[in-house]
N, C-alpha and C positions, 0 to 999 in steps of 0.2 A: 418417580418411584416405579420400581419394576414389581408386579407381579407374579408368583409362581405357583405350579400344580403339579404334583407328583400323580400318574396313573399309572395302573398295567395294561398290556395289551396281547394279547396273544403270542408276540414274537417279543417280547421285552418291554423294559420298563421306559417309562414316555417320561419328557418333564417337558410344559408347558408354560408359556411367558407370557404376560398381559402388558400393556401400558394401563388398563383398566376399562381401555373400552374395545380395542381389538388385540388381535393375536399379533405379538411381536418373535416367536418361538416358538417349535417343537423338534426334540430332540429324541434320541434312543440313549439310553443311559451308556454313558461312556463312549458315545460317537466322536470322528474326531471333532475339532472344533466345538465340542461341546460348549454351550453358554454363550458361546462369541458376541451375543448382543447385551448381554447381561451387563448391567450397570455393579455397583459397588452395593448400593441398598436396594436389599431382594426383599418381597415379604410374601409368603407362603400361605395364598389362603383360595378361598372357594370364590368364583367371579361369574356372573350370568355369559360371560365369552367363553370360559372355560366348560360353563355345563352346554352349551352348544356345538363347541368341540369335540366332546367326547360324546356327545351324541353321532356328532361326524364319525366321529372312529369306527363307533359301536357301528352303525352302516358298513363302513366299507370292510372291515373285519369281520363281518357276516358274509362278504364275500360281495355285496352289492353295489353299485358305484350309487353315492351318495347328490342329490340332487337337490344340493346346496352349498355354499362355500362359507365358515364361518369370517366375518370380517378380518383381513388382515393388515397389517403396517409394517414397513419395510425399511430399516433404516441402514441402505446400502450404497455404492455405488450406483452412476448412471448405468456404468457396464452389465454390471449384475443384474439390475432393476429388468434391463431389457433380456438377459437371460431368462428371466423369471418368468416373466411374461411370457416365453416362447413354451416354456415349461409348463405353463397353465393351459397352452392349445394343446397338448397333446392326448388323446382319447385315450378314457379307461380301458386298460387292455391292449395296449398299444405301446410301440416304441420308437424312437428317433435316434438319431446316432451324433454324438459329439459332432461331428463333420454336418449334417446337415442342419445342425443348429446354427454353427459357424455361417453356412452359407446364406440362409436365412437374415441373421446381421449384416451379413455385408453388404446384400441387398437393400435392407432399412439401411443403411448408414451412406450407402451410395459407393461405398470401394470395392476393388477388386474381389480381394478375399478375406478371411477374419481366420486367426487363430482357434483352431478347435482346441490346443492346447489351455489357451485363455476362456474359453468356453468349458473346460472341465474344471477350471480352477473354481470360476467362478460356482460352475454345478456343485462343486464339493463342500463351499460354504454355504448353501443353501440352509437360512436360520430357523426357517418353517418345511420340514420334512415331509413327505405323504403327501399333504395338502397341495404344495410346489411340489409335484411328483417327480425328484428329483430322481427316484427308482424308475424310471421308464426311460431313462438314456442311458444308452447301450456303445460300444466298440465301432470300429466298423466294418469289424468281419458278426455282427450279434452278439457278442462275448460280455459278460459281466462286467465289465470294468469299473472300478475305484468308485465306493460307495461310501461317506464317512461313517454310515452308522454299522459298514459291514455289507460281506457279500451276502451273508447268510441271511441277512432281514431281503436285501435287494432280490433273490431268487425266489425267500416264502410271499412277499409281495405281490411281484410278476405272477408265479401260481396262481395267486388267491385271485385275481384280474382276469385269470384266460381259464379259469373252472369250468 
């Protein structure tokens, strides 16, 4: 059973996903790949992961980096998994570039070099949003590049981190 949470947030509407004991999703409404981990039977209700999370929000949409991480579960590829993770080193307020994520992998994996393009795809499905601050990878001239929920959340984001 998947569970879900509709909130708002300053920049748009959120929907949030449980398995019921951690966070399996968070979305901007109408991002691309919206739902992507969404099972068939969804139910809609109030979860102690969910009032944790949006206490997360509440932090970091005050403009504060939040100095907690609500529990998450991730049910992706190895490739991705290990995007993820590179994702969650990167400091509030800060930014990385598709290419230096790539080279970072290549390094852990032991080969030459790694696909930055394989490395945005992966960035782009990213099923837990903000949290996996998948807003803080950048071009490799700094440029905004390809955000699913939107450039426009990925720039108010960035702001609200370098205030």
């Amino acid at each position: 059973m998947v569970y879900t949470y509709h909130c708002t947030s300053p920049i748009g509407g959120i929907t949030l996903a449980s398995d019921g004991e951690a966070l399996t999703g968070l979305w901007f409404d109408g991002q691309k790949y919206f739902g992507d981990t969404l099972g068939n039977e969804v139910t809609e209700c109030s979860l102690p992961i969910f009032t944790e999370t949006l206490k997360w929000l509440d932090i970091y949409f005050s403009g504060k980096e939040p100095d907690f991480t609500p529990p998450i579960s991730l049910c992706t590829t190895p490739f991705r998994k290990a995007v993820y993770d590179i994702l969650l080193t990167i400091p509030y307020g800060q930014t990385m570039t598709y290419g230096e994520i790539a080279s970072i992998l290549a390094e852990q994996q032991g080969v030459e070099r790694m696909s930055a393009q394989a490395v945005g795809s992966a960035v782009g499905h990213n099923p837990i949003s903000i949290i996996i601050p998948c807003h803080r990878v950048v071009g490799a001239d700094g440029s905004l590049t390809g955000y699913a929920g939107g450039i426009d959340k990925k720039a108010a984001m960035l702001k609200l981190e370098n205030n």
